[in-house]
C-alpha positions in Angstrom: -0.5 -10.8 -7.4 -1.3 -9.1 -3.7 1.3 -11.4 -2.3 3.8 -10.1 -4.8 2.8 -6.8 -4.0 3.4 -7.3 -0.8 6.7 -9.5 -0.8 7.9 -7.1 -2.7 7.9 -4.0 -0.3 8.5 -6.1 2.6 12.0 -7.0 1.0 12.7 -3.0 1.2 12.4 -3.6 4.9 13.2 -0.6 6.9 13.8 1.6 3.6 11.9 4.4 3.8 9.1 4.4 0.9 8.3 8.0 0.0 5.2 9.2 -0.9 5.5 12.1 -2.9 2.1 13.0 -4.1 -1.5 12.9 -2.9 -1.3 9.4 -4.6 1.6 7.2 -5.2 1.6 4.0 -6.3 4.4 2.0 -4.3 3.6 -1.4 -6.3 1.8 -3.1 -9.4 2.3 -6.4 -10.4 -0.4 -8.2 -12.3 -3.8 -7.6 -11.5 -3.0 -6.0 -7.7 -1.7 -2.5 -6.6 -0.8 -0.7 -3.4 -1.1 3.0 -3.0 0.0 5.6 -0.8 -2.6 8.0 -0.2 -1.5 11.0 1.6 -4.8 13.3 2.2 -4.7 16.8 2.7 -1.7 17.8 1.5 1.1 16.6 4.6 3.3 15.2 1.4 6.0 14.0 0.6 6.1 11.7 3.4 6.9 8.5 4.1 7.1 5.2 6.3 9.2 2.1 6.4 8.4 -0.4 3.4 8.1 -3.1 5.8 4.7 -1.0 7.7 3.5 0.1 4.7 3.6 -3.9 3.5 2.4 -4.6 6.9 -0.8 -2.7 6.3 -0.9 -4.0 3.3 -0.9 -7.6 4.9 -3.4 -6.4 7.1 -5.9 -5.3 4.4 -5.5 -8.6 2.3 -6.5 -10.4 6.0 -9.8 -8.0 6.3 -10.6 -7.3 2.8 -10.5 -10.0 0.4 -13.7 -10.8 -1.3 -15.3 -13.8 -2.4 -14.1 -13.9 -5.7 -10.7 -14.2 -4.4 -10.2 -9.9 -4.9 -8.6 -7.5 -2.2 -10.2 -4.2 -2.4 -9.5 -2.2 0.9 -7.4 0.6 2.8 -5.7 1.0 6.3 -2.9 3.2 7.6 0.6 2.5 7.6 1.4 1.1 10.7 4.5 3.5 11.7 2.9 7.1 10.0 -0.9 8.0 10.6 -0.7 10.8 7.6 -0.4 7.8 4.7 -3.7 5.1 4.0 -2.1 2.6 2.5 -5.1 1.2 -0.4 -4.4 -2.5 -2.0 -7.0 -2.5 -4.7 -7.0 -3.6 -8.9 -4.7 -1.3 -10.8 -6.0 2.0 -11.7 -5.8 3.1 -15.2 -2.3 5.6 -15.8 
């Protein structure tokens, strides 16, 4: 479901993928979910779909657990102000 995730805004290439909110969720398919986290209030931003699935690419690399999970965050490779967090999906 990661991969999906990530396939997913990585087919948006350079399209700008705005994040409008302290927390936007960019992607959920099954049991996986990236999130633009924008702290301190520097939104609505946004990055390129294809860094912010690069970061996600990046996370899955670093942060996936033994029982096959990816729980982690980085930041989106072409703008500092967004973490990019691929994680379970949160509740709505």
């Amino acid at each position: 479901d990661a991969v999906a995730c990530i396939d997913q805004l990585a087919s948006y290439g350079d399209k700008a993928c705005k994040a409008n909110s302290a927390v936007t969720v960019m992607c959920k398919i099954g049991g996986a979910q990236i999130t633009a986290v924008v702290p301190g209030g520097r939104y609505p931003t946004s990055d390129t779909c294809q860094n912010m699935a690069r970061a996600a690419g990046k996370i899955m690399d670093k942060c996936t657990r033994a029982d096959q999970t990816v729980n982690g965050a980085d930041y989106s490779f072409g703008n500092g102000n967004i973490a990019i967090q691929l994680s379970a999906p949160t509740d709505d």
